[in-house]
C-alpha positions in Angstrom: -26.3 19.7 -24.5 -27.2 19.4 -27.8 -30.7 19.0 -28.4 -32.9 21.2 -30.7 -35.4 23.0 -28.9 -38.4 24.8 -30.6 -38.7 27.9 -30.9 -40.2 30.5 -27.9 -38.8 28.4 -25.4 -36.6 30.3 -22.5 -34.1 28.3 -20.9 -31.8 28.6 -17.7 -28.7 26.0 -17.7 -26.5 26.1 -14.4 -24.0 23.9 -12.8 -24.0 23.1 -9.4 -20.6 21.5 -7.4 -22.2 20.6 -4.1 -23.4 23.7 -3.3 -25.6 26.4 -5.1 -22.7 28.4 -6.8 -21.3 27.7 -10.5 -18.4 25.0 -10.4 -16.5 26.0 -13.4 -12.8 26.0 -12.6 -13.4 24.3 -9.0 -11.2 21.0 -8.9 -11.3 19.2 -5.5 -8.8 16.3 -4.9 -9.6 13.6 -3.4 -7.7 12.8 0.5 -4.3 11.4 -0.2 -3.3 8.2 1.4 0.0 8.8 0.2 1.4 7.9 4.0 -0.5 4.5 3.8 0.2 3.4 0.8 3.9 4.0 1.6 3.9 2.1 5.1 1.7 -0.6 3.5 4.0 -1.5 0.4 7.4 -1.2 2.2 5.5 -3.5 5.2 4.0 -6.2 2.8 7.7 -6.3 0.7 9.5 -6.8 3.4 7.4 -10.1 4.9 6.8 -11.6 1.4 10.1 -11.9 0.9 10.3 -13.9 4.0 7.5 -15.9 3.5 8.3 -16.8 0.1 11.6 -18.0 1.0 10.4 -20.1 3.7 7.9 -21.3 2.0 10.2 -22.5 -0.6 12.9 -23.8 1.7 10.5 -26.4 3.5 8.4 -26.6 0.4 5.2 -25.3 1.7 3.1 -24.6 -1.0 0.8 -22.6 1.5 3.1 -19.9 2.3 4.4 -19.9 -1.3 0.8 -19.0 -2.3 0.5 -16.7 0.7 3.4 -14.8 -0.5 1.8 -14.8 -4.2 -0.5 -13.3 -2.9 1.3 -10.8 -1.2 3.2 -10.0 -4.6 -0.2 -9.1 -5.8 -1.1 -7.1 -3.4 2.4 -5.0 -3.1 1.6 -4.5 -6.8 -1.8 -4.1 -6.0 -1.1 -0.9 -3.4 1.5 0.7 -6.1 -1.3 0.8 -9.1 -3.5 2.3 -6.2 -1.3 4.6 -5.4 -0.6 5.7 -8.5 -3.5 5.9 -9.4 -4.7 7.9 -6.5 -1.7 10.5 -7.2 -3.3 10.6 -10.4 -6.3 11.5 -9.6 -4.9 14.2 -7.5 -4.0 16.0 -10.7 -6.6 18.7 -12.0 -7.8 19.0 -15.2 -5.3 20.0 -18.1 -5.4 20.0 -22.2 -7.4 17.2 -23.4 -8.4 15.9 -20.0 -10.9 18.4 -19.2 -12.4 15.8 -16.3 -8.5 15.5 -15.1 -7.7 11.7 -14.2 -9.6 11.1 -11.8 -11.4 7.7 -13.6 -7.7 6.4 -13.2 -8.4 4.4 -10.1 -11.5 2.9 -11.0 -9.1 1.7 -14.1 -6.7 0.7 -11.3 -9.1 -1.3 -9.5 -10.4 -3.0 -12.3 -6.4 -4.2 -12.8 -5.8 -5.2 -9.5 -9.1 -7.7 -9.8 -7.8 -8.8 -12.7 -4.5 -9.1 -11.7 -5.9 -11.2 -8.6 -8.0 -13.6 -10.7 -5.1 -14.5 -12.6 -2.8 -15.3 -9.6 -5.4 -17.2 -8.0 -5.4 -19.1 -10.6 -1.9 -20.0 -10.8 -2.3 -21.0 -7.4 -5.3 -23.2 -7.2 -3.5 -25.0 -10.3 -0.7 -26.4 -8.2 -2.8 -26.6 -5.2 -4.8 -29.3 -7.1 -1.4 -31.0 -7.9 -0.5 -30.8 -4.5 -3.7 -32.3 -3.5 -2.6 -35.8 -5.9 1.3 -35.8 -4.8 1.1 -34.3 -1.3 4.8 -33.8 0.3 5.6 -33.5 4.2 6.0 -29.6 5.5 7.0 -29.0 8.9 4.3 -27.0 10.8 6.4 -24.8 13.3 8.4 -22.2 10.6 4.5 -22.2 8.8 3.3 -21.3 12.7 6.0 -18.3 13.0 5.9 -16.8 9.6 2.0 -16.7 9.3 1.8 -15.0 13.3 4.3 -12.1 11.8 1.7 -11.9 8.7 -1.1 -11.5 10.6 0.2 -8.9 12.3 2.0 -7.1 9.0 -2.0 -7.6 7.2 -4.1 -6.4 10.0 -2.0 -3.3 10.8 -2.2 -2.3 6.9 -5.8 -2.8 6.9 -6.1 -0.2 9.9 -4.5 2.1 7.5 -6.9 2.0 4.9 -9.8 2.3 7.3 -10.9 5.2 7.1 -11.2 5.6 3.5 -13.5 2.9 1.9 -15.9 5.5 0.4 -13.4 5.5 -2.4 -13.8 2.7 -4.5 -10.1 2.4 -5.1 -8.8 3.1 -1.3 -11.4 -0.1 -0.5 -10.0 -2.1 -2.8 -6.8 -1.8 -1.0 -8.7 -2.3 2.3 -10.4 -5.6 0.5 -7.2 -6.9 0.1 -5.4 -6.3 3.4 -8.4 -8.2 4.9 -8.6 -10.8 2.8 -4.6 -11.4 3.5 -5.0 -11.1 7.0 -7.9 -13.8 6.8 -6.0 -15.9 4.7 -2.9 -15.7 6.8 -5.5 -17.0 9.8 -6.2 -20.1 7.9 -2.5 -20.1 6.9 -1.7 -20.2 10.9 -4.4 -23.1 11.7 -3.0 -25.3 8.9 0.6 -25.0 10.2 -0.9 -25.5 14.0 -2.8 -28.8 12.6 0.1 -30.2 10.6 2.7 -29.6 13.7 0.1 -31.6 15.7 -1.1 -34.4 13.0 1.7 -34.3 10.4 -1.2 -34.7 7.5 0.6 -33.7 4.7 -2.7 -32.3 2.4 -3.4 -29.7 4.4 -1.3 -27.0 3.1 -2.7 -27.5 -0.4 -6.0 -27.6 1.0 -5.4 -24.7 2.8 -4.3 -23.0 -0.1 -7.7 -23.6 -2.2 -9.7 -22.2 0.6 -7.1 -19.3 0.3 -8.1 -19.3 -3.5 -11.8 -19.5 -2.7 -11.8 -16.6 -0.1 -9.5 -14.3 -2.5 -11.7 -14.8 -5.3 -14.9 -14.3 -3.0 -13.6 -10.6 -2.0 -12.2 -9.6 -5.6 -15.9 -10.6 -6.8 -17.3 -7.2 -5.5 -14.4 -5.0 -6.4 -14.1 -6.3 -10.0 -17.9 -6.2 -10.1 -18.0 -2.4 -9.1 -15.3 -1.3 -11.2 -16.7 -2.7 -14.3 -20.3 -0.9 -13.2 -18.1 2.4 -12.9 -16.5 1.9 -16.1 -19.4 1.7 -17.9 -21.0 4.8 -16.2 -23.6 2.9 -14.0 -25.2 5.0 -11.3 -22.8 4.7 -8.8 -23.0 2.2 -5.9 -25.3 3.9 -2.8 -27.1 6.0 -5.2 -31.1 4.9 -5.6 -31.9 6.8 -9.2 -35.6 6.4 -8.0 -35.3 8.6 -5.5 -33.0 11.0 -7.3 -36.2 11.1 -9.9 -38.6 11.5 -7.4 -37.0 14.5 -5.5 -36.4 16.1 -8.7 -40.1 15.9 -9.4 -41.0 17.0 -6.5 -39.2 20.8 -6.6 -41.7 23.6 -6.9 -42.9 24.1 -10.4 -41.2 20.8 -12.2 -43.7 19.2 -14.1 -41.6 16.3 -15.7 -38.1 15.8 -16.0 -36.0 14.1 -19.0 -32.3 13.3 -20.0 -31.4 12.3 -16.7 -27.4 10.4 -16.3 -25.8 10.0 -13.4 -22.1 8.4 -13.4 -19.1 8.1 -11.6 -16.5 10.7 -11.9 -14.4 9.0 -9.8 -14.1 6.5 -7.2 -15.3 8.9 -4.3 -17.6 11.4 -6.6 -20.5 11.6 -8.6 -22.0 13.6 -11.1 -25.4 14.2 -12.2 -27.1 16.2 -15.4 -30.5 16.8 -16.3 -33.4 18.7 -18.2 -36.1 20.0 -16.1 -39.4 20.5 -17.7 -41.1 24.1 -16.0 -44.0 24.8 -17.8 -44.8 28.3 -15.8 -42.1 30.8 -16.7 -42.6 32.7 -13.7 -40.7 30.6 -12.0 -37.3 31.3 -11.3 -34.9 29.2 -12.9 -31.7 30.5 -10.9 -33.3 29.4 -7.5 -34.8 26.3 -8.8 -31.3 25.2 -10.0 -29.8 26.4 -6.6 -32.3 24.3 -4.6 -31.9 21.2 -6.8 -28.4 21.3 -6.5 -28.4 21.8 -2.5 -31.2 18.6 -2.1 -28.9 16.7 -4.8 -25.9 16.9 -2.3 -27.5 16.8 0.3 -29.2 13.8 0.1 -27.2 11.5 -1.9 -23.9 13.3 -2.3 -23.7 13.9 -5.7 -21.1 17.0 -6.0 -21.3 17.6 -9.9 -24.8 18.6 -11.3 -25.8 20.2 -14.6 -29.1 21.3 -14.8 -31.0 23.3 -17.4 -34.5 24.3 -16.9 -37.3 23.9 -19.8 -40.4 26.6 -20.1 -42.9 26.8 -21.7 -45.0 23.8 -23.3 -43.8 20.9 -21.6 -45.4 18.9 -24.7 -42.5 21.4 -27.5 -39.7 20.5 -24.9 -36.2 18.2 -26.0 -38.0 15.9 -28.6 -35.2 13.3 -26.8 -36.5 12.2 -23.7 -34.6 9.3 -21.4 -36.2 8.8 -18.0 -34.1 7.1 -16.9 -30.6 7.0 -15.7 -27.5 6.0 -16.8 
């Protein structure tokens, strides 16, 4: 903090990490979906090679975007992963928050990574579109049924974990393959029965159109994150309110909350107490305990203001950021 104050005020600053005790040298790591990530990549390597070489032997541009896509998403699991391992790591030297921002960074890669290969695919989709060529339906039948299954038992890994921004991501994007894959499926079922050639480039637009439609939120949130928005799920309103409402709190000013990672949330803020009778320990305590409580915010700094409320911080923010 480093406001000036005047002079004859008391103040009582104290940290809170979920709980009413002090948080200093408390570092909690977030679960590790190390397992996942490891049955996921090896699982999405393994059928992307496949599809993308039989996708280019009968010169379907469907599965050749399919597997593109795939690509991405193999790349897409490693950043996460690292990036969760990362965040695993408590604070050291310089870092005094540790890394555990690097997987917001990592999903706001992956989104970007996903624009860009979208586009690349929607360009020769179009091309396709003008000069469509014959693919045969049945290998597009066969690979896209094994993909299915590959892209839905992934996603069942990642499950469990979507409270992290960076573990849904990965989620996000083994549902989105597993959809597109469906669509993959029905085009090579409708060109095995019709032969119409511009299917499989029109297929692989809508596969461009519902990629782009689930990155939307991801990239969205990450940029929100990166920027220190109140986190996703967390009404600042109400945060104000409840602190408003604790015994003795007259007003309340500097108030930020941000993302310290994909899965936590921190929160500080001056609390104006004009009666200094009341105790600033407990108050802090009791504050910290409703923060968590109610909106899961594990990281609070809090320092009580008594006396005047009118001499307090000459800084005020009521809002939050």
């Amino acid at each position: 903090m480093s406001h000036n104050h005047a002079l004859g005020h008391s103040h009582a600053l104290g940290h809170g990490h979920g709980t009413s005790h002090g948080h200093n040298g408390h570092f909690h790591a977030p679960p590790d979906f190390g397992r996942a990530f490891r049955i996921g990549i090896i699982l999405n390597l393994l059928y992307l090679l496949i599809e993308a070489g039989v996708g280019i032997a009968i010169g379907s541009l469907g599965l050749v975007a399919d597997a593109g896509h795939n690509l991405s998403d193999v790349l897409s699991l490693a950043i996460a992963w690292g990036a969760s391992h990362l965040s695993r790591r408590p604070p050291q030297g310089r870092f005094t928050y540790g890394f555990s921002r690097s997987p917001i960074l990592a999903s706001l890669f992956n989104a970007l990574l996903l624009f860009g290969a979208m586009a690349i695919v929607a360009w020769e989709a179009v091309h396709r579109l003008v000069n469509p060529e014959p693919v045969p339906g049945m290998p597009v039948i066969v690979v896209a049924i094994v993909g299915l299954m590959v892209n839905s038992g992934t996603a069942l890994l990642f499950v469990k974990g979507q409270a992290d921004l960076n573990i849904r991501g990965a989620y996000l994007h083994m549902v989105a393959d597993a959809a597109v894959t469906l669509g993959v499926l029905l085009s090579g079922i409708a060109i095995y029965y019709t032969g119409v050639a511009w299917l499989d480039p029109a297929v692989s637009l809508l596969i461009v159109a519902v990629v782009l439609w689930g990155t939307w939120s991801l990239f969205r949130d990450a940029i929100k994150l990166s920027l220190d928005a109140v986190p996703q799920g967390i009404d600042h309103v109400a945060v104000r309110e409840t602190l408003l409402a604790l015994p003795g709190v007259e007003d309340i000013h500097d108030l930020h909350i941000w993302a310290l990672s994909t899965s936590e949330s921190a929160l500080t803020v001056h609390l104006v107490v004009p009666d200094p009778a009341v105790d600033g320990v407990a108050l802090i305590q009791l504050a910290c305990r409703q923060l968590h409580e109610r909106f899961e915010i594990s990281h609070t700094t809090i320092q009580v203001e008594t006396g005047d409320a009118s001499e307090t911080c000459g800084q005020r923010n009521h809002g939050a950021a």
